[in-house]
C-alpha positions as CSV (number, residue, x, y, z in Angstrom):
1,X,29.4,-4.2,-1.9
2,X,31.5,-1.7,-0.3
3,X,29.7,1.3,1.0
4,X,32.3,4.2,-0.8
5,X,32.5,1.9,-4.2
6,X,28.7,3.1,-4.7
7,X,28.4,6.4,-7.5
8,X,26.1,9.2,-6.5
9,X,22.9,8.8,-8.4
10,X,21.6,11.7,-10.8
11,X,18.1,12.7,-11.4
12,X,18.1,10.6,-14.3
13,X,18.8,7.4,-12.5
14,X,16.8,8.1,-9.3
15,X,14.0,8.2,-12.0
16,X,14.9,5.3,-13.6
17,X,15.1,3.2,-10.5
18,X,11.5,4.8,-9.3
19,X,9.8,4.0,-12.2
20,X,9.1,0.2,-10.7
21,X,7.6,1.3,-7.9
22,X,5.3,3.5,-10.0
23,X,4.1,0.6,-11.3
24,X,3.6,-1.6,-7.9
25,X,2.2,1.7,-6.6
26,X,-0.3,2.0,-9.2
27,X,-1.6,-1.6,-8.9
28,X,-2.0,-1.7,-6.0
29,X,-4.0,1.5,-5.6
30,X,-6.2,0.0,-8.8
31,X,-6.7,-2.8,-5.4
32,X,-7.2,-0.4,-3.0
33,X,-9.8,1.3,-5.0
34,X,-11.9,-1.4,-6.5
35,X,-11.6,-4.4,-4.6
36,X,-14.4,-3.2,-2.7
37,X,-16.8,-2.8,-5.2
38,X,-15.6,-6.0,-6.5
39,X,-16.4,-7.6,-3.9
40,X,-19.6,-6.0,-2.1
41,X,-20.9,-6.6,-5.6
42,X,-20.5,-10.4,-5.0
43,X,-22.2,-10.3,-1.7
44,X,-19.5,-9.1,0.9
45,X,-20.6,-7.7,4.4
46,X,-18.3,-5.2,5.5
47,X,-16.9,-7.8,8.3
48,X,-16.3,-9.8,5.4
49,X,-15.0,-7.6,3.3
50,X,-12.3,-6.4,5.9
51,X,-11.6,-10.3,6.6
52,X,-10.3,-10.5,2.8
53,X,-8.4,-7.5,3.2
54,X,-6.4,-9.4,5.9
55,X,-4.5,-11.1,2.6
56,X,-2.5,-7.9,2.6
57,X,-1.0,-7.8,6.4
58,X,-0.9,-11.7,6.6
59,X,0.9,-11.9,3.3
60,X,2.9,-8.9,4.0
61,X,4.3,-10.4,7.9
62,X,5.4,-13.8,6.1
63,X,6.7,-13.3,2.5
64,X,8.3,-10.2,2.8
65,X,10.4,-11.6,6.0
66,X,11.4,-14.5,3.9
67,X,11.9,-13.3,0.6
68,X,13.6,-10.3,2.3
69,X,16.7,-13.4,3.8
70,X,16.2,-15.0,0.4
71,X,17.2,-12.5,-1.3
72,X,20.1,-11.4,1.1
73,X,21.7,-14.5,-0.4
74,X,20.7,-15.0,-3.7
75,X,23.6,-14.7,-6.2
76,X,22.2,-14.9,-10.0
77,X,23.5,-12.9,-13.4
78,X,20.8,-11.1,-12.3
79,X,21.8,-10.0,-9.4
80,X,20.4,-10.4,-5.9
81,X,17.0,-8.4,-5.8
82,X,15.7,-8.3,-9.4
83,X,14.8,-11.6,-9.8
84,X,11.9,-10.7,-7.1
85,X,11.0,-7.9,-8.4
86,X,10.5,-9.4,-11.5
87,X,8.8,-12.5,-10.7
88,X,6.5,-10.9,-8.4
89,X,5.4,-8.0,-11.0
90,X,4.7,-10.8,-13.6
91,X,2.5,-12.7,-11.0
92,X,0.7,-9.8,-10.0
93,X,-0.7,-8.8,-13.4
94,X,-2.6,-12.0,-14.2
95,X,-3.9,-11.5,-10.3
96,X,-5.1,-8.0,-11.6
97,X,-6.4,-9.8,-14.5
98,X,-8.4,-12.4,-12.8
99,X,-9.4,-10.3,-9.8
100,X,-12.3,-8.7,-11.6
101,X,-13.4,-11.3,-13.8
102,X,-13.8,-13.4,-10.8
103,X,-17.6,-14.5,-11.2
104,X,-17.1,-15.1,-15.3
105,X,-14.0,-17.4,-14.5
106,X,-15.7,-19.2,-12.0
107,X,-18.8,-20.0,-14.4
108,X,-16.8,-20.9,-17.2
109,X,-15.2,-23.6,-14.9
110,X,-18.6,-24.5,-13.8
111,X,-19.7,-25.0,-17.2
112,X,-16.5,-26.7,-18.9
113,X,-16.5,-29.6,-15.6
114,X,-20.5,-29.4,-15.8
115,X,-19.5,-28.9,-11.9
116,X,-22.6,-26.5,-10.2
117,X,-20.3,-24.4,-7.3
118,X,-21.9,-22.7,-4.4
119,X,-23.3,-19.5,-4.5
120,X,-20.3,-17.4,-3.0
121,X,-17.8,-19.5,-5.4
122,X,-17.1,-16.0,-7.5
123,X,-16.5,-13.9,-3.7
124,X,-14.4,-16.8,-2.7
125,X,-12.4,-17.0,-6.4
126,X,-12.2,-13.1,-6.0
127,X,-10.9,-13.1,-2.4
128,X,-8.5,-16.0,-3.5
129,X,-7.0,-13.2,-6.4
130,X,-6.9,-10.3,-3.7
131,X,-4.4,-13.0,-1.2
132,X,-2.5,-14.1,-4.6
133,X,-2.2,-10.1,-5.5
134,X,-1.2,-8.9,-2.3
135,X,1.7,-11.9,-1.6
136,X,3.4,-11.1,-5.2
137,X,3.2,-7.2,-4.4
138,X,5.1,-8.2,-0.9
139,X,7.5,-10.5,-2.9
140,X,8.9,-7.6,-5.3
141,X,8.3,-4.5,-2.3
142,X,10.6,-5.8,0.1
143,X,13.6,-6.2,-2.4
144,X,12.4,-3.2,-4.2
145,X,12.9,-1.3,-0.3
146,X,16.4,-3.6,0.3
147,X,17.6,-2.2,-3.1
148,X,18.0,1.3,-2.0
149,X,21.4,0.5,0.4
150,X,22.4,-1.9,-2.0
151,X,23.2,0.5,-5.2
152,X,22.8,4.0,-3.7
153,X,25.2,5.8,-1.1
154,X,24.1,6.3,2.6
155,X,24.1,9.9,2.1
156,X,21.3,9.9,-0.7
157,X,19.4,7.6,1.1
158,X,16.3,10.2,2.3
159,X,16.6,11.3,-1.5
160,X,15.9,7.8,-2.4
161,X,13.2,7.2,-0.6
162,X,11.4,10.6,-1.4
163,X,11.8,9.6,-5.2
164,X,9.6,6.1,-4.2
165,X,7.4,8.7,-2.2
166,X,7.2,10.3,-5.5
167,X,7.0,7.0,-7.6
168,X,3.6,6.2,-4.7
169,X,2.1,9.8,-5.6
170,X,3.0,9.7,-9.1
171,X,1.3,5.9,-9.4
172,X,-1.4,6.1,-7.2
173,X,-2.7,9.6,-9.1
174,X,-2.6,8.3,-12.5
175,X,-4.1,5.0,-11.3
176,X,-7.3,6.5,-9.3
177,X,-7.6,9.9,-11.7
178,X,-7.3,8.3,-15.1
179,X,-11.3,7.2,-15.0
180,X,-12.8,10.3,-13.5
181,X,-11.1,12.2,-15.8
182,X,-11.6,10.2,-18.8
183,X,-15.7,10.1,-18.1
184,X,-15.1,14.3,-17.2
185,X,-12.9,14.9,-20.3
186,X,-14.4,12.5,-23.2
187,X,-18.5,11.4,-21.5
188,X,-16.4,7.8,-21.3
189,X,-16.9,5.6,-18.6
190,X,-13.6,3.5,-18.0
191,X,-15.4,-0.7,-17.0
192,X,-13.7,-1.8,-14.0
193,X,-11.9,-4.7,-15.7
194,X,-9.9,-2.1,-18.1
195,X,-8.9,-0.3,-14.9
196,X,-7.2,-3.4,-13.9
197,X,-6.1,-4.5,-17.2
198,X,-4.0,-1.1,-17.3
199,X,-3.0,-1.3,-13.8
200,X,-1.4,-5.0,-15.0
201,X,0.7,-3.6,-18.2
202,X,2.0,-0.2,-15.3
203,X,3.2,-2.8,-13.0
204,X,4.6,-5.5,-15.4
205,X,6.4,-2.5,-17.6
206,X,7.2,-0.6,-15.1
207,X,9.3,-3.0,-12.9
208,X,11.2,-4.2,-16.5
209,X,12.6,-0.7,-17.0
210,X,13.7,-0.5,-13.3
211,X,15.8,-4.4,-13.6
212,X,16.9,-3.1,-17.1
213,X,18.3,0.0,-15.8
214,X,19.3,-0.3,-12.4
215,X,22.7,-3.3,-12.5
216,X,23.7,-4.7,-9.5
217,X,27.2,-5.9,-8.8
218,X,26.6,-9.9,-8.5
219,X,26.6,-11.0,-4.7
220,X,29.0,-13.6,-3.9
221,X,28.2,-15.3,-0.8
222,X,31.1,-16.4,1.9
223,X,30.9,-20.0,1.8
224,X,29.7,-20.2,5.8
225,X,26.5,-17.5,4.5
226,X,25.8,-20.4,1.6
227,X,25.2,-23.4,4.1
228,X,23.4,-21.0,7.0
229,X,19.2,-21.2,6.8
230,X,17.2,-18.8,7.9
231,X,16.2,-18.4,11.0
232,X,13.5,-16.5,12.0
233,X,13.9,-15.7,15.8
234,X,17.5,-15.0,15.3
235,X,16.6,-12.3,12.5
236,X,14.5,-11.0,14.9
237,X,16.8,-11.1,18.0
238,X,19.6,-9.2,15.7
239,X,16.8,-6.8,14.4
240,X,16.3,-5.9,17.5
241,X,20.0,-5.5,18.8
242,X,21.0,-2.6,16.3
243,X,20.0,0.0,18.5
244,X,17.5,1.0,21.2
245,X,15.9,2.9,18.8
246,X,14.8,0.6,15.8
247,X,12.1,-0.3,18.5
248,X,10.8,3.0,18.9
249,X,10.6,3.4,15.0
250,X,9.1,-0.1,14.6
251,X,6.6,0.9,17.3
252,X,5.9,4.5,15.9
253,X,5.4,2.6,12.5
254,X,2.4,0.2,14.3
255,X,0.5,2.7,15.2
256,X,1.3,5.0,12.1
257,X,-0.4,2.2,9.9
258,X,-3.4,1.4,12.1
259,X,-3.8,5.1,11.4
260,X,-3.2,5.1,7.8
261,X,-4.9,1.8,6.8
262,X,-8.0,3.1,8.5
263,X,-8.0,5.5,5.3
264,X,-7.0,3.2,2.8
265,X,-8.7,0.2,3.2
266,X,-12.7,2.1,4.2
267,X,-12.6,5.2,2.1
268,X,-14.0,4.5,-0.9
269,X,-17.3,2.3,1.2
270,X,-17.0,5.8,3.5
271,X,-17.7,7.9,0.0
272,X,-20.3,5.8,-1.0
273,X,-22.0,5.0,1.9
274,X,-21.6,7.8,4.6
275,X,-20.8,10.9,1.8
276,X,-23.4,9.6,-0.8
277,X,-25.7,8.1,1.4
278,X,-26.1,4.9,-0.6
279,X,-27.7,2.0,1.9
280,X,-25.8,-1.5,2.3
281,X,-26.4,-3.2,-1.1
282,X,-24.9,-6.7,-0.1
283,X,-28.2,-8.8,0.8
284,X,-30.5,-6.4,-1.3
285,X,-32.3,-7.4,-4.6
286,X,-30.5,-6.3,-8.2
287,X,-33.5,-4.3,-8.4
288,X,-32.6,-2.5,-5.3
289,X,-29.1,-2.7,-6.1
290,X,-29.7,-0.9,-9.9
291,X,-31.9,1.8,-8.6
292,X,-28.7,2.7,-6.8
293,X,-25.9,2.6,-9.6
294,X,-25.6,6.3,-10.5
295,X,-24.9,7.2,-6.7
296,X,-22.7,4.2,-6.4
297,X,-20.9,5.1,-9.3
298,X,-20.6,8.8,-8.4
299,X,-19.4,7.9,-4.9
300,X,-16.6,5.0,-6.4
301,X,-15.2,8.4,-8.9
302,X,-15.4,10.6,-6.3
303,X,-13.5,8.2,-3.8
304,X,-10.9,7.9,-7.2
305,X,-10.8,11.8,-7.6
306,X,-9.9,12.2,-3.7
307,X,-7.1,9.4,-3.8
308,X,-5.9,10.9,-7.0
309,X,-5.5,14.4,-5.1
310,X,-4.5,12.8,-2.2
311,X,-1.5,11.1,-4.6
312,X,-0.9,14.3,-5.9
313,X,0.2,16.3,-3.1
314,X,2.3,13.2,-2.0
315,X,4.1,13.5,-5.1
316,X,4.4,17.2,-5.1
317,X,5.7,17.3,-1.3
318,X,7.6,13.6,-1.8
319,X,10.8,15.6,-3.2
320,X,10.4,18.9,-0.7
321,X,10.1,16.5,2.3
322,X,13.3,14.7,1.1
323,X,15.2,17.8,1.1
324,X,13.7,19.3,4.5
325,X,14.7,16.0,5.9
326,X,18.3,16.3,5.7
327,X,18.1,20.4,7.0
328,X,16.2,19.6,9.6
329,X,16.1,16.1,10.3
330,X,13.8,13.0,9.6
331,X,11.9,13.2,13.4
332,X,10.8,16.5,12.8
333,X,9.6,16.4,9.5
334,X,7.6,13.2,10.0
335,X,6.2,14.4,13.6
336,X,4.5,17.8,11.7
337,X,3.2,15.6,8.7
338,X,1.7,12.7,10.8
339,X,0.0,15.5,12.8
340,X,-1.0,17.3,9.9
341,X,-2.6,14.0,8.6
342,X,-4.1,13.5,12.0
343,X,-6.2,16.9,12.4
344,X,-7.7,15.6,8.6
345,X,-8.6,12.5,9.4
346,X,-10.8,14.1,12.1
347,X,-12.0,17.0,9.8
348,X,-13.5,13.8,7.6
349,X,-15.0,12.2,10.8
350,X,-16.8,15.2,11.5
351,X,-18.1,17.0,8.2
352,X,-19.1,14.1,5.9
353,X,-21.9,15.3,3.9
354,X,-19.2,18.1,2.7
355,X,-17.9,17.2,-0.4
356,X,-15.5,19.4,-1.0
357,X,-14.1,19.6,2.3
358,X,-13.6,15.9,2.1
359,X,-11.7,16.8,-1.0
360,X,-9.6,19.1,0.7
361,X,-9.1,17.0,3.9
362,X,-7.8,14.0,2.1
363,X,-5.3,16.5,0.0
364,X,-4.0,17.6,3.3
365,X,-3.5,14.2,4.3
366,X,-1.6,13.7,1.1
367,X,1.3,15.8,2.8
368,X,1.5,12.6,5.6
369,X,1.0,10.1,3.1
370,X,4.4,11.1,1.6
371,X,6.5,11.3,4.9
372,X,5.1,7.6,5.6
373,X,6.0,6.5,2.5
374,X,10.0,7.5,2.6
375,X,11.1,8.8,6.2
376,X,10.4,5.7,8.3
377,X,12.7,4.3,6.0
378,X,15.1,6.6,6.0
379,X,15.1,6.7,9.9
380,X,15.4,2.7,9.8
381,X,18.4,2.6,7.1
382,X,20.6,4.5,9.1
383,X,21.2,0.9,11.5
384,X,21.1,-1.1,8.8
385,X,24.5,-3.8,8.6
386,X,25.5,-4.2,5.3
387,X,24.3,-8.0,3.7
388,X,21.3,-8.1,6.1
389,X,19.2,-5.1,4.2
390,X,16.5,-7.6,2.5
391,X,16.1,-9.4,6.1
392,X,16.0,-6.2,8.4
393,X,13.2,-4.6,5.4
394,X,11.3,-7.7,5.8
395,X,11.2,-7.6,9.3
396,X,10.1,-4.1,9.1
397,X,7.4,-4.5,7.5
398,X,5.9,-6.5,9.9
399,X,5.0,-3.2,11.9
400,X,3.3,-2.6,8.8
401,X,1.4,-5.2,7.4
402,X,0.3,-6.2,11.8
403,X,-1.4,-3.3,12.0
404,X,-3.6,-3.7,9.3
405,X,-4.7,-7.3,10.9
406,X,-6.2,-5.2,13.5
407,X,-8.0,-2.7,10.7
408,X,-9.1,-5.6,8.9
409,X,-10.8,-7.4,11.9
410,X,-11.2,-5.4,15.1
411,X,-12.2,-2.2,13.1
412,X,-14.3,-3.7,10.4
413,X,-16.4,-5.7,13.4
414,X,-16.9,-2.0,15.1
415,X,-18.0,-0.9,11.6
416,X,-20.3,-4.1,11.1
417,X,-22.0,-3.5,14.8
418,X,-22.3,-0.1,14.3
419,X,-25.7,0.0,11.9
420,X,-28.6,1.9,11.1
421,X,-31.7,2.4,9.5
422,X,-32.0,4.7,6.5
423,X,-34.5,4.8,3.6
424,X,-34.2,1.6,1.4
425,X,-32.2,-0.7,4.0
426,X,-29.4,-0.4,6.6
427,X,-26.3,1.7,6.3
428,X,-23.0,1.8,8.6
429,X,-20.9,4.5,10.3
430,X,-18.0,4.1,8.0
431,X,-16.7,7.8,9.8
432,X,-16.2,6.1,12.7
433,X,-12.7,4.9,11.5
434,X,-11.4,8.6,10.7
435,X,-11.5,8.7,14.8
436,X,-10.0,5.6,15.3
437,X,-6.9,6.4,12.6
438,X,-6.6,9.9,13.9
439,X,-6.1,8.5,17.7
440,X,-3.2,6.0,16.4
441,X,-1.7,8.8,14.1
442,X,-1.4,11.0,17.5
443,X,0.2,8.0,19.2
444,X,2.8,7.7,16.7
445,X,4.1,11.1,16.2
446,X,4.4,10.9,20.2
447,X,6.6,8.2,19.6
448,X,8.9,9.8,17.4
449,X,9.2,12.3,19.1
450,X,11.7,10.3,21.7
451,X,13.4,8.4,18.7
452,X,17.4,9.8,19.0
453,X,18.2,9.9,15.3
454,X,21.4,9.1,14.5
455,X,23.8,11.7,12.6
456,X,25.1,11.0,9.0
457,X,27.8,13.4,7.8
């Protein structure tokens, strides 16, 4: 597809073609949220439950690679990225489905092949779900990312990727602030497993609108690019060659995710443990663990109110940082809003007993969450050959999805050493990772700062 035969999108279609991501956004903060209460609730330690999380970054360094050159090549009536997105929102919804009904599945099995299965069968079946989840999330985002430079013109590209910001905020607030506000509003409190229920139908819907909407002209492949496999050290090697500075943004992005993912994946154990003060429950008794529900459930909405204002402001900035982009440039912009994100990540390391501050710390980090989310991106696309968009994406995401190997195992075995004794059991210094993420977020907007961005007319 020729770069000038691509039509300016309007508002109208920008929304249409965000309106998947909403979806993928919204499941997979339903996973962000809840997979740890899941999952403590079936006997996870925290080293444990960080070894599960490693489904995302593990998942995330080989599919989206992969599916990223497959779909660089795939020539359907479709077109070549919808059939991803499609199949790997369809997949993902009975993962959502299973994930919290892990322990019921796993007895009916029992019971039907009169099999008896160890006692962590349900953690394992539940951990088995979150690896399933995360691989069919990577299978439609990398596409979903490749699309962008495939249908819309290198000019709107920052705009494009500040509507996905938006489509992240958008999700992710609806997703985390539709059971606080239901228990505020009505005295209802939404069950876990309707969370993820509703979570399947955003995602499923969601990314059927965007394939309905958004046509693609049908690739067809040079007859040399048919009988050529994939090969993943040359990918790399050519990734590599665009230009001295795709290393610096790959290497910015590292350390921007070790930063971020210290957030994401310990906040809500941080709110329940270190802000409410509830003690490990993992190896207690379920008469321990009951005595504790109304703090655990106060902390778990108060760790969905937080993401839901932390959503918020990325979608009320997404838009705004798009626009300051192109005035001032994508360097900038990012370097203030990783540093802004920064100073409250250490704000929450420091003051953790204050709940409102927390509140307001995670809203300012809100403002980072949506520069991550779309100016990266937009630094990246700028080098990006036509034909190789799904392969170059995939490859980018490795500086994504490594990082959170080491969040998931180096910082959850700081976490798991770091211990003490409260009233009722042991508890763990779940703040600790604010001053970790803050470090990495520091490192990364110093290495944007000597990224040259290239100039787009």
């Amino acid at each position: 597809m020729e770069e000038n035969s691509l039509k300016k999108f309007n508002t109208a279609k920008f929304l249409s073609f965000a309106l998947g991501f909403f979806g993928l956004q919204f499941a997979w903060q339903m996973r962000i949220i809840l997979s740890g209460p899941v999952t403590e609730d079936l006997g996870a330690s925290p080293l444990l439950f960080g070894l599960i999380w490693l489904a995302g970054p593990f998942t995330g360094m080989v599919v989206q690679p992969l599916i990223g050159a497959l779909s660089d090549k795939t020539s359907s009536i479709f077109g070549r990225r919808r059939p991803y997105l499609l199949g790997g929102a369809l997949l993902s919804a009975v993962a959502l489905w299973a994930l919290p009904n892990s322990e019921l599945i796993t007895n009916f099995i029992s019971s039907v092949l009169h099999i008896k299965f160890p006692e962590l069968a349900a953690l394992f079946f539940a951990a088995v779900m979150i690896w399933i989840l995360d691989a069919c999330v990577n299978i439609a985002q990398g596409p979903y990312r490749a699309l962008i430079p495939d249908v819309v013109p290198p000019e709107q590209h920052s705009i494009a990727n500040s509507y996905i910001s938006l489509a992240i905020g958008l999700g992710s607030v609806v997703a985390a602030g539709t059971a606080p506000f239901l228990k505020w509003a009505f005295n209802y409190q939404m069950s876990i497993n309707a969370q993820f229920i509703m979570a399947a139908l955003a995602f499923s819907l969601g990314m059927i609108w965007t394939c309905l909407s958004i046509k693609e002209k049908r690739f067809v492949p040079k007859e040399d690019e048919n009988k050529e496999k994939f090969n993943f050290i040359k990918a790399l090697k050519e990734f590599f060659a665009l230009s001295p500075e795709v290393g610096k943004i790959c290497w910015m992005q590292f350390f921007t995710w070790i930063g971020n993912m210290c957030m994401m994946i310990y906040f809500t154990q941080y709110c329940v443990h270190t802000v409410f003060g509830v003690p490990d429950l993992a190896d207690v008794s379920e008469v321990v663990k009951s005595s504790y529900d109304s703090a655990v459930l106060a902390g778990t909405n108060f760790s969905s109110v937080c993401f839901a204002i932390f959503n918020l402001v990325c979608f009320l900035v997404a838009i705004p940082i798009g626009v300051l982009s192109v005035k001032y440039g994508n360097k900038k912009v990012h370097i203030i809003s990783m540093l802004s994100m920064a100073l409250a990540f250490l704000g929450m390391a420091i003051f953790t007993t204050n709940v409102k501050l927390v509140a307001l710390l995670m809203a300012i980090s809100g403002i980072g969450w949506a520069s991550i989310c779309a100016l990266p991106f937009a630094m990246l696309s700028q080098y990006i050959k036509p034909g190789t968009e799904g392969s170059v994406m995939g490859i980018f995401n490795i500086f994504i999805a490594g990082p959170q190997v080491f969040v998931c195992t180096l910082v959850s075995w700081v976490i798991n050493k770091c211990s003490f004794n409260v009233i009722g059991g042991v508890n763990y210094h779940w703040e600790y990772t604010f001053f970790i993420g803050a470090i990495c977020l520091i490192t990364a907007a110093i290495i944007a700062s000597r990224v040259k961005e290239k100039v787009i007319e």
